[in-house]
C-alpha positions as CSV (number, residue, x, y, z in Angstrom):
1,X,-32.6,144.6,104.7
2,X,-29.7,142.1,104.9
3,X,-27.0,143.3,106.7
4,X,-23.6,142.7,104.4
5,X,-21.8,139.8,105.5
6,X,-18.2,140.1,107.3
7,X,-15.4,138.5,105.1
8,X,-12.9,137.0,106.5
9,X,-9.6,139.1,107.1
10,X,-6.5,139.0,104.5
11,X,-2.9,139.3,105.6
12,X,0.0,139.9,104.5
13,X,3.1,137.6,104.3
14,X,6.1,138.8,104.9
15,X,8.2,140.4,101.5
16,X,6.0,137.9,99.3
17,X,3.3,140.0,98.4
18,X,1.0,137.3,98.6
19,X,-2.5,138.1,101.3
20,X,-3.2,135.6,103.3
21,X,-6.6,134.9,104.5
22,X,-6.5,134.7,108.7
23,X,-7.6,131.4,109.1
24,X,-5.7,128.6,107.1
25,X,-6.9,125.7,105.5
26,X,-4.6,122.8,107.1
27,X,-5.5,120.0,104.9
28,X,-3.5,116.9,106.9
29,X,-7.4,115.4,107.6
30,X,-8.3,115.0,103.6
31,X,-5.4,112.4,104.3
32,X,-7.8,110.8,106.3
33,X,-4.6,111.1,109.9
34,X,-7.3,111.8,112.1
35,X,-9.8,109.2,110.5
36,X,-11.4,108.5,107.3
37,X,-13.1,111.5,105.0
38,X,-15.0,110.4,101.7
39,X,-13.9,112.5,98.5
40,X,-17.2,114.2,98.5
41,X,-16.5,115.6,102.4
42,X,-13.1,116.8,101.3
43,X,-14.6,118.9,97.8
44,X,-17.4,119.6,99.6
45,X,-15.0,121.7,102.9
46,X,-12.2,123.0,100.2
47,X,-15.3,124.5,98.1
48,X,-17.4,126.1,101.8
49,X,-13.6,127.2,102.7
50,X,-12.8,129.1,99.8
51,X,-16.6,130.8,99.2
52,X,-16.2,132.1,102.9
53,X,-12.9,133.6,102.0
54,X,-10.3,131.0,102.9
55,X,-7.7,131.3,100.0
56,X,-4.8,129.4,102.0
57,X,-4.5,125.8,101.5
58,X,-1.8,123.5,103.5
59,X,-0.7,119.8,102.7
60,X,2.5,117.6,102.5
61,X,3.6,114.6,100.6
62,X,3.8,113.1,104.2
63,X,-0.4,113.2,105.4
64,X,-1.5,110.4,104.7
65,X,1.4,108.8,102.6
66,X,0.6,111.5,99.9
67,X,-3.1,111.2,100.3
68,X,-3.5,114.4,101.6
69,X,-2.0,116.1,98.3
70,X,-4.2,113.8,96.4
71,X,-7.6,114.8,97.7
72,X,-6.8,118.6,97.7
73,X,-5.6,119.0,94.0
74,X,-9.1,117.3,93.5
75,X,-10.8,119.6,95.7
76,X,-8.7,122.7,94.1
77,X,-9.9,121.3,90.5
78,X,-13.7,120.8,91.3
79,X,-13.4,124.6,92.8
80,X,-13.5,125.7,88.6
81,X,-12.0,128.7,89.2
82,X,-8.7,130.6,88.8
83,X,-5.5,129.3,89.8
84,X,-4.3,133.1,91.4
85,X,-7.3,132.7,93.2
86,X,-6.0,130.6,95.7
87,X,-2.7,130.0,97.2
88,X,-1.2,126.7,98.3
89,X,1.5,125.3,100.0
90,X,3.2,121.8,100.2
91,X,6.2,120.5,101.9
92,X,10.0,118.7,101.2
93,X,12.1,116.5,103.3
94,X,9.5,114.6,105.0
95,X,7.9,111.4,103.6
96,X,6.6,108.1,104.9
97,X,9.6,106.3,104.1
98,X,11.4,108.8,106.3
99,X,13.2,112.2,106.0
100,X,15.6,113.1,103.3
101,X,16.5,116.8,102.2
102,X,18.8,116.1,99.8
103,X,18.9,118.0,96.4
104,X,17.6,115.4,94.1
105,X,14.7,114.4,96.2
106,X,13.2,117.5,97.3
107,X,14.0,118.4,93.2
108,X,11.7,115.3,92.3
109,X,9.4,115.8,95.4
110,X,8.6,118.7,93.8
111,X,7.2,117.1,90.9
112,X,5.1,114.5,92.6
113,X,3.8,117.4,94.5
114,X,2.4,119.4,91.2
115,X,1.4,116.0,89.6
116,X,-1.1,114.8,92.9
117,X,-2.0,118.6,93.7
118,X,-3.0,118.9,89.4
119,X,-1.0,122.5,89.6
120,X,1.5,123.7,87.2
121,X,3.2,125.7,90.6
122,X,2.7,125.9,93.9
123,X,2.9,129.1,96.0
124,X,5.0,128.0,98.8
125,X,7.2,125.1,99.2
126,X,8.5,124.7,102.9
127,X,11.2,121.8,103.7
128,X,9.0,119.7,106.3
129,X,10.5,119.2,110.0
130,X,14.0,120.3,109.5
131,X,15.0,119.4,113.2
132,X,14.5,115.8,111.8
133,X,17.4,116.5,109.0
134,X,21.4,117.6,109.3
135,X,20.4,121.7,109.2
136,X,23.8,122.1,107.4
137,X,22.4,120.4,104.8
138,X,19.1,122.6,104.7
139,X,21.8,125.3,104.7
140,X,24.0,124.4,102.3
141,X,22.0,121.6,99.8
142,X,18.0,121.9,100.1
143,X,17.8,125.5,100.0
144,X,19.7,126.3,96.8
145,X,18.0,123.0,95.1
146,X,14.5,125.4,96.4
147,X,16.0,128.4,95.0
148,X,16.7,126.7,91.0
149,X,12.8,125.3,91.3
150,X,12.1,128.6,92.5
151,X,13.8,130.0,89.3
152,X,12.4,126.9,87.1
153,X,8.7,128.8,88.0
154,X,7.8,125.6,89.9
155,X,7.6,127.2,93.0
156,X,7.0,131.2,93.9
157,X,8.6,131.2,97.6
158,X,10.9,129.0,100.1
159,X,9.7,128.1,103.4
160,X,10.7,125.8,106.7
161,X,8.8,124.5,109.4
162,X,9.7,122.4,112.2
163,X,8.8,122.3,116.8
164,X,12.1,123.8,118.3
165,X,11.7,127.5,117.5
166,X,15.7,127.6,117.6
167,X,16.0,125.9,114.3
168,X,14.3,128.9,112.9
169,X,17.4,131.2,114.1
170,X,20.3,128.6,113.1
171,X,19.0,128.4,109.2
172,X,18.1,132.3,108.9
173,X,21.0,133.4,110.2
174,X,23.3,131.0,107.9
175,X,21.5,132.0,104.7
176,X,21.4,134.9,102.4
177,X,18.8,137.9,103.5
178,X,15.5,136.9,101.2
179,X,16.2,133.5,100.4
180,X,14.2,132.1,103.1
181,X,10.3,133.8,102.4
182,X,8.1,132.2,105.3
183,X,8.3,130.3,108.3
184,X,5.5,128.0,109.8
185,X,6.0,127.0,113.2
186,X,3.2,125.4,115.6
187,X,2.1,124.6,118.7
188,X,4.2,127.9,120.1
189,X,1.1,130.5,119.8
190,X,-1.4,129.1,121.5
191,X,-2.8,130.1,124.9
192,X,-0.5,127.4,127.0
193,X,2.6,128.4,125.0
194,X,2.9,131.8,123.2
195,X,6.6,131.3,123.2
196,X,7.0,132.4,119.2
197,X,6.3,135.7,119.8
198,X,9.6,136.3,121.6
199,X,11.1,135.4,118.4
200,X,8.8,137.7,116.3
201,X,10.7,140.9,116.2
202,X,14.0,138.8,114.7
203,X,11.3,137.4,112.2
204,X,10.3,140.7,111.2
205,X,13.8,141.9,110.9
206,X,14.7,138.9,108.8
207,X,11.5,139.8,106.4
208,X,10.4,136.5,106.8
209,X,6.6,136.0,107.2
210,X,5.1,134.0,109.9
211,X,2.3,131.5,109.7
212,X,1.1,129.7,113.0
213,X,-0.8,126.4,113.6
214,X,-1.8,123.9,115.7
215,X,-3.9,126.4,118.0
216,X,-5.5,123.9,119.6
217,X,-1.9,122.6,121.0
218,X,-2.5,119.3,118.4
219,X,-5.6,118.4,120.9
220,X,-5.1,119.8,124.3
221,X,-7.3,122.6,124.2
222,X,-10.4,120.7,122.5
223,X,-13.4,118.9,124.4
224,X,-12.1,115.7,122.5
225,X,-8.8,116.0,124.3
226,X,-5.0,114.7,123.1
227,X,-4.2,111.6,120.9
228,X,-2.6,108.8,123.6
229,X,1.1,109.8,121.8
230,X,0.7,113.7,122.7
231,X,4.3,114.2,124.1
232,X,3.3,116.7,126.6
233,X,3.8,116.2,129.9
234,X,1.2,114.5,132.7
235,X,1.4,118.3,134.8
236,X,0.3,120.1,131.2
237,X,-2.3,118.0,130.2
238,X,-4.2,117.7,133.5
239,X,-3.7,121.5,133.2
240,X,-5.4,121.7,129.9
241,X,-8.0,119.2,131.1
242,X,-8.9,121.6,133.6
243,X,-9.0,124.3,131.7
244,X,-11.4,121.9,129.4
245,X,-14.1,120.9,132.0
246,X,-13.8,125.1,133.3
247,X,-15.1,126.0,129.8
248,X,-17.6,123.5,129.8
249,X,-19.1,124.8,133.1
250,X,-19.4,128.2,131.3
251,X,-20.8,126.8,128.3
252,X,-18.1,128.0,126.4
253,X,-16.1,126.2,123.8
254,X,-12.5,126.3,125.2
255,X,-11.3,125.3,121.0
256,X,-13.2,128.6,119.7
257,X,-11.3,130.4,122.4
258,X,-8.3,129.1,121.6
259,X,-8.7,130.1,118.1
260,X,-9.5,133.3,118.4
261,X,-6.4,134.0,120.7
262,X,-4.2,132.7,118.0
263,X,-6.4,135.1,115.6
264,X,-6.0,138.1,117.3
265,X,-2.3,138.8,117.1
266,X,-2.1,140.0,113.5
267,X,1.9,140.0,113.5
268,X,0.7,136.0,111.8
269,X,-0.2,136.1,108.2
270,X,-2.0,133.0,108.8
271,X,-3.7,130.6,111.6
272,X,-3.6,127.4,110.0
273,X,-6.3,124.9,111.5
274,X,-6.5,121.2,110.2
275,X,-10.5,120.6,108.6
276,X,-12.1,117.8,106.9
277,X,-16.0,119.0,107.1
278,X,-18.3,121.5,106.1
279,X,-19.3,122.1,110.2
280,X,-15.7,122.7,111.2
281,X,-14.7,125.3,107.9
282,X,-18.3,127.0,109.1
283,X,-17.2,126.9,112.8
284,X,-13.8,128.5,112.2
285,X,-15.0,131.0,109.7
286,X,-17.6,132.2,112.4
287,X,-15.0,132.1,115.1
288,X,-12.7,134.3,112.8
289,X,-14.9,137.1,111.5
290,X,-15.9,137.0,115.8
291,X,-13.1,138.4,116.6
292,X,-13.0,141.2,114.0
293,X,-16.3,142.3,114.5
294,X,-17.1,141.7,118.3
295,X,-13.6,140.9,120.1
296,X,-12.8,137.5,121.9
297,X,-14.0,136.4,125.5
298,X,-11.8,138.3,127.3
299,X,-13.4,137.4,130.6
300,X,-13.5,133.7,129.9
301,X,-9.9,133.9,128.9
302,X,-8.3,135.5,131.4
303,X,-9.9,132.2,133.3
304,X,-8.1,129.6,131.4
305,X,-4.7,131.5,131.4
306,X,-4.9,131.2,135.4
307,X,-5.5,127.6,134.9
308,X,-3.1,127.1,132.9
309,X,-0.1,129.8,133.8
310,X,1.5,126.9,136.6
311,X,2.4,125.4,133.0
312,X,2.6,128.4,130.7
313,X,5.0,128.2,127.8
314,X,5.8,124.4,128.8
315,X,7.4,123.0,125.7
316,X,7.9,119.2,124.8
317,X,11.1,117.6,123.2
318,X,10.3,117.3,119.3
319,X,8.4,113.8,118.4
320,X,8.2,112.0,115.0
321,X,4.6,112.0,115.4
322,X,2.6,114.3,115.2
């Protein structure tokens, strides 16, 4: 007999009352940033992702130059089924031409959002890279602009992401309690930096809910290694390197590992994890429902975070790419 198969774990996020599934679908790739991915590759990943329980899809206006948005609200559509079935997310403030969070473009952003992503509403709409942007403004200006498409019904919650884990702090603490629903931050929860979860009983306090990404440290903890513009410094990626070829030596896949350690604190609603194949959704699904039913490699792990602890929680100054 067939033993049942594990699904993949639902979270919850924050006050929303939306459940999360663990693993995120990033969906930067179907923008083809890392290279290019035919429209058959991106239905065919959104459609494995969402049968093995993925139900959390990411983009921006900015992959891509809106390609990104494009290819997933054609992957969403060729999925047939229904729209509370799934949740997605899409960004503000951040667009090829450059960054602008005023009121009347993230209130007509909005609307070229829904019109590439083929949705009526989306689930979350974050303003993109605040650091990038006067904060005062997100403050004052983008924020209440969120809150009237919030009311229109064009979005259900208000979100921010951005790299310097302070900008969190300065925009929750100048806002009303519940007008901010969700924050995504990344690279800060991975197993060279885990520098977010200092910041995770404010977040709690706040009732904001908490989605990670960039695990991998956007390259540095994958076989492949860094892009040439990775702004970390020389000392942390020969670190990471090291911790690379150790994994290797093993036979262990130092990207899984990393994963997983990102997985296994459940204070995040959501890992989110960039994919543009049917191999990587299978991969991370796998890697997920690993650590619910067996537990990571502890052993291996504790390996790597002696490799890398010379460089622990070493952060890099906020770059406009990435």
């Amino acid at each position: 007999m067939a033993l049942p198969q594990a699904s993949l774990e639902l979270r919850e996020l924050g006050n929303t009352g939306l459940k999360l599934s663990c693993v995120g679908f990033g969906a930067s790739p179907l923008g083809n940033v890392f290279g290019p991915v035919s429209d058959e590759d991106a239905i065919a990943s959104v459609r494995e992702a969402f049968r093995r329980g993925i139900n959390f899809f990411d983009t921006s206006p900015y992959y891509g130059g809106t390609l990104s948005e494009k290819m997933l609200g054609k992957s969403l559509k060729a999925l047939g089924v229904p729209r509370h079935e799934y949740i997605v997310s899409t960004k503000c403030g951040r667009y090829v031409e450059g960054f602008d969070f005023s009121a009347d473009r993230v209130t007509r952003s909005i609307d070229e959002s829904l019109a590439r992503l083929q949705l009526d509403y989306v689930d979350i709409l974050q303003c993109h890279d605040i650091e990038f942007g006067s904060l005062d403004q997100v403050v004052n200006e983008t924020i209440p602009a969120l809150q009237k498409l919030k009311e229109a019904g064009k979005i259900r919650f208000i979100g921010i992401t951005g790299l310097p884990l302070e900008v969190f702090t300065y925009v929750l603490d100048r806002v009303p309690s519940g007008t901010v629903d969700v924050i995504l931050s990344y690279c800060h929860y991975s197993i060279n930096d885990s520098t977010l979860e200092d910041l995770l009983p404010y977040l709690k306090n706040k009732g904001v809910g908490v989605i990670t990404a960039s695990p991998l440290a956007m390259g540095l903890l994958t076989e492949r290694g860094p892009p040439e513009w990775h702004p970390a410094s020389p000392e942390l990626k020969s670190a990471c390197q090291a911790a690379v070829a150790h994994c290797k030596e093993k036979g262990k896949n130092i990207s899984k590992l990393a994963l997983q350690y990102s997985l296994s604190n459940k204070d995040f609603s959501s890992v989110l994890v960039g994919m543009n194949s049917v191999g990587q959704v299978e991969e991370n699904v796998a890697a997920a429902i690993e650590v619910t039913t067996v537990g990571k490699d502890e052993e291996t792990l504790s390996e790597v975070e002696a490799i890398l602890k010379p460089v622990k929680n070493q952060t890099w100054p906020s770059g406009i790419q990435h």
